[in-house]
N, C-alpha and C positions, 0 to 999 in steps of 0.2 A: 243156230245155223252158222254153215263155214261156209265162205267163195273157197271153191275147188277150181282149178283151171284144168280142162280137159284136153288134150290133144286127140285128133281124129285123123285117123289116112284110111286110104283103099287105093289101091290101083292093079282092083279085078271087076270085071260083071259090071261094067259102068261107074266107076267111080265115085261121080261127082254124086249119082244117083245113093248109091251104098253110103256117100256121107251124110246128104240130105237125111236117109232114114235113119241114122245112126243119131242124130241129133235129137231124132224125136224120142227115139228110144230112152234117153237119157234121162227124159223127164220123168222115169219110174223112180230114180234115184233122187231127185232133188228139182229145185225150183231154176230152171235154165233160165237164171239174167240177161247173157247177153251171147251172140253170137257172133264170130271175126267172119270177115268175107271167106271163099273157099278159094283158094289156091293151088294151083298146078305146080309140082315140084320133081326137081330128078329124081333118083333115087338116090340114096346115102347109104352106103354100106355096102351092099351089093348091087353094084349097077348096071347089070347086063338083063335089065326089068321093065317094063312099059315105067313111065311116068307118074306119081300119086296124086290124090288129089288130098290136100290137106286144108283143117280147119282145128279152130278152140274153141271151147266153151268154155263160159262161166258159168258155173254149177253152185249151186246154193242147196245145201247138205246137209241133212241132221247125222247121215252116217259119218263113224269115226276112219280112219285109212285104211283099217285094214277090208273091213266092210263094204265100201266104195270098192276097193280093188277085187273084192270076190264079184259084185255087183256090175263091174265093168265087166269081168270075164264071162259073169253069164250070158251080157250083153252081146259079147263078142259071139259066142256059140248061137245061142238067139239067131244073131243075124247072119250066119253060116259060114261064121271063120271056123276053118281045119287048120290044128294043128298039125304042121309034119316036122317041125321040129329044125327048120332052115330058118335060122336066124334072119333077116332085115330084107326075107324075102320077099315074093311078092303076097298080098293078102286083101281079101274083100273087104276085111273091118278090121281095126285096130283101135283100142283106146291106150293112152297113156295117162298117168298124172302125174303132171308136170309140176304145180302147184296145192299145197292144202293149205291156206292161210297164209299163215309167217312162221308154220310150225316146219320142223326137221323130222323124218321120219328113215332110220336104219336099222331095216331089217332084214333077213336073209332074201324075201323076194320082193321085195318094197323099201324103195328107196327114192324120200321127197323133199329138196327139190328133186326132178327127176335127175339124174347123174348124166346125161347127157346132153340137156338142154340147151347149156352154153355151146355146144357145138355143133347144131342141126338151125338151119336158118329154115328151116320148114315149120319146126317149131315153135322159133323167138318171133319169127314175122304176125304171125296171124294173132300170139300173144301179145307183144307191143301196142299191136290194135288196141284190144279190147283191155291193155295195163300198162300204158306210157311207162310208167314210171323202170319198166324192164327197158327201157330203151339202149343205154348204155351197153348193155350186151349184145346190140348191132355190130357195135364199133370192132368187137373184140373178135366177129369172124371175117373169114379171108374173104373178098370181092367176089371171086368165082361164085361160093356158097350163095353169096345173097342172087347173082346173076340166075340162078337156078329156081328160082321162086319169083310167081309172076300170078297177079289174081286175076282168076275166071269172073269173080263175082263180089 
């Protein structure tokens, strides 16, 4: 088994609700350790979009990354994400992996740590939770970002 760190958003069809079940889903894939609180965050990327709700999990994994990553996407379709092709748009479900271990993964559609993580405070917040030891990369975004993230739960 691997701790996998998962990131989760939705900000469609009730959010907070689409991440709740999004969690459980998760457990077809591995042994869900732990859970960060849920959080309300602006959007990042394209922000002219309702608000998300975001969370992480700690995923405990016999699957290797790439596996996981097909495993999340079915996930994703499962729980009635549409693709249309608009990047940081808005969307019912979303998984990320942020984290596989201490391992590095570069490949053409999977790249772990995730390549953005240092810079999405939607992200590092709910992971810091539940992996102190990420804390240090609080420091390194701008105030605005972290003012943007606030827990529901």
């Amino acid at each position: 088994m691997i701790r996998a760190y998962i990131g989760i958003g939705s900000n469609l069809d009730e959010p907070e609700r689409q991440v709740r079940k999004a969690i459980e889903a998760l457990r077809a894939l591995g042994d869900v350790a732990a859970v960060s609180s849920l959080y309300r965050t602006a959007p990042w990327g394209k922000t002219d979009q309702p608000d998300f709700v975001n969370a992480v999990v700690a995923l405990d994994t016999k699957l290797e990354p790439r596996p996981l990553l097909h495993g999340l996407k079915w996930l994703e379709r499962d729980l009635g994400r549409v693709e249309d092709g608009e990047r940081w748009g808005p969307r019912r479900i979303d998984f990320d992996i942020l984290l596989y271990g201490d391992q590095e993964v570069h490949d053409n559609d999977l790249i772990v740590p995730h390549p953005r993580l240092r810079e999405r405070a939607f992200a590092l917040v709910p992971l810091v939770e539940l992996a102190p030891r990420y804390r240090p990369l609080l420091d390194e975004l701008p105030p605005e970002q972290l003012a943007g993230v606030s827990s529901i739960s």
